[in-house]
C-alpha positions as CSV (number, residue, x, y, z in Angstrom):
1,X,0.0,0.0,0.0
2,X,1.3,3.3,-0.9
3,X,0.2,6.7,1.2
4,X,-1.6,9.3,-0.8
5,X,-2.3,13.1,-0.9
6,X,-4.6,14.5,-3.0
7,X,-6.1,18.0,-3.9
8,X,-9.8,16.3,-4.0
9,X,-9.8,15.4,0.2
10,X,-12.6,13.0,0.5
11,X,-12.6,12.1,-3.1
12,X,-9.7,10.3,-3.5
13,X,-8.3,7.0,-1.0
14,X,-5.4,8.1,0.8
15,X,-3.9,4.8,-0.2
16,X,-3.3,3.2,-3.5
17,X,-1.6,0.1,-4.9
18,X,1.3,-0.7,-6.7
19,X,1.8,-3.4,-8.8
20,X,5.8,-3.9,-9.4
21,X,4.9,-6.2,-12.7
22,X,2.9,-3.7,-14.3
23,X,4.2,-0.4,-12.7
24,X,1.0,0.5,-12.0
25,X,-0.6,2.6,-8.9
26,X,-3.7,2.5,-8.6
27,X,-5.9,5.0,-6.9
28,X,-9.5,4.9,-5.7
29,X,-12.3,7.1,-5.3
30,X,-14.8,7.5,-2.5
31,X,-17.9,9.3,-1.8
32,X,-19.0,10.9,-4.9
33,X,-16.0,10.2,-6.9
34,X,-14.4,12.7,-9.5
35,X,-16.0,15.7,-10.8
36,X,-16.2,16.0,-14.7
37,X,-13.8,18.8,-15.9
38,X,-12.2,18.4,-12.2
39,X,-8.4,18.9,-12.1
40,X,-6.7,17.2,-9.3
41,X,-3.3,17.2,-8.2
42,X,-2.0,13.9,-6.3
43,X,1.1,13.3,-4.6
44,X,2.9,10.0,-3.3
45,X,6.7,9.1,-1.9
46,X,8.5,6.8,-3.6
47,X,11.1,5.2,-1.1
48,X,14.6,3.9,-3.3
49,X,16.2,0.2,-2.5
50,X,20.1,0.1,-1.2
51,X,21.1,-0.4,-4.8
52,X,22.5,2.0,-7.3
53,X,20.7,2.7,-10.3
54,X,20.3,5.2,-12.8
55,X,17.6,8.0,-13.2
56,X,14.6,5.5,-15.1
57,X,12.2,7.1,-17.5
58,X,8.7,7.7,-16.2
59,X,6.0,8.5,-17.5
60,X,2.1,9.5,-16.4
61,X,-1.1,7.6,-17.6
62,X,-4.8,8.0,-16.5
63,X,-7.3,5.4,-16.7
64,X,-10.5,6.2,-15.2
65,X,-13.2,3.6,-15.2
66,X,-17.1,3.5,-13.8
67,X,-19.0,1.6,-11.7
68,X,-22.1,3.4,-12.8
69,X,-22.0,3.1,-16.3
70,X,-19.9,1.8,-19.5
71,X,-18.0,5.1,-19.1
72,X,-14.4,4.2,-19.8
73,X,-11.7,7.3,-20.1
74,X,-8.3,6.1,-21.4
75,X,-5.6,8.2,-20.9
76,X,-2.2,7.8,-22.8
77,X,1.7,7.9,-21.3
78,X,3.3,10.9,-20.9
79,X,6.9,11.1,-20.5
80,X,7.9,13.1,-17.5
81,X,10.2,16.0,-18.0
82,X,13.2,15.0,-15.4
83,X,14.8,17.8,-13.8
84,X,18.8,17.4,-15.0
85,X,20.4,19.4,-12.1
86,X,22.9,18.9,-9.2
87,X,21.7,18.2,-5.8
88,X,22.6,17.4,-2.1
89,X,26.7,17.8,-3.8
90,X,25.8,14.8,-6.2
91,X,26.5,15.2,-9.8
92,X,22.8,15.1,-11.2
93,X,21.1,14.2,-8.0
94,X,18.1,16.1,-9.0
95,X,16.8,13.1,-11.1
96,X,13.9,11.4,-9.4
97,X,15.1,7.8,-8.3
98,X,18.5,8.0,-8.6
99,X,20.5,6.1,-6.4
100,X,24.0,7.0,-5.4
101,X,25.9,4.9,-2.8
102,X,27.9,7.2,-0.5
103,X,31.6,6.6,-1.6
């Protein structure tokens, strides 16, 4: 189970899913579920193994499907734009998931 914080309190779980096959989180909705036009901004912490590895690509997708209807919304990937700067004195440390051993 991974935490969650969302902009739409008390629409969306405050836990989600991942699936390490797939790479997939999955979130839930509750109550009343999403608004139509809505825009929602939702945050999660990733927590790195003890391994190094490089900065992976990532990239975005929303699926949204409902138990009300046949409404079925299929998003498509989006490649996230990785920040490329320096951070905490390592040499491109701002790349999400990087993993530098201490030397």
């Amino acid at each position: 189970s991974v935490g969650v914080n969302s902009s739409g309190v008390g629409l969306i779980s405050s836990s989600a899913t991942w699936n390490e096959t797939s790479g997939a989180l999955v979130l839930g909705t509750i109550n009343a579920g999403l608004a139509v036009g809505g825009v929602y901004e939702v945050r999660f912490v990733l927590r790195n193994g003890a391994t190094e590895q490089g900065s992976p690509s990532i990239s975005v997708k929303g699926s949204v499907l409902s138990v009300d209807g046949p409404f079925f919304g299929e998003g498509y990937f989006e490649a996230m734009v990785k920040a490329v700067g320096d951070a905490e004195g390592v040499t491109g440390g701002a790349a999400p998931l990087l993993i530098v051993l201490p030397r």
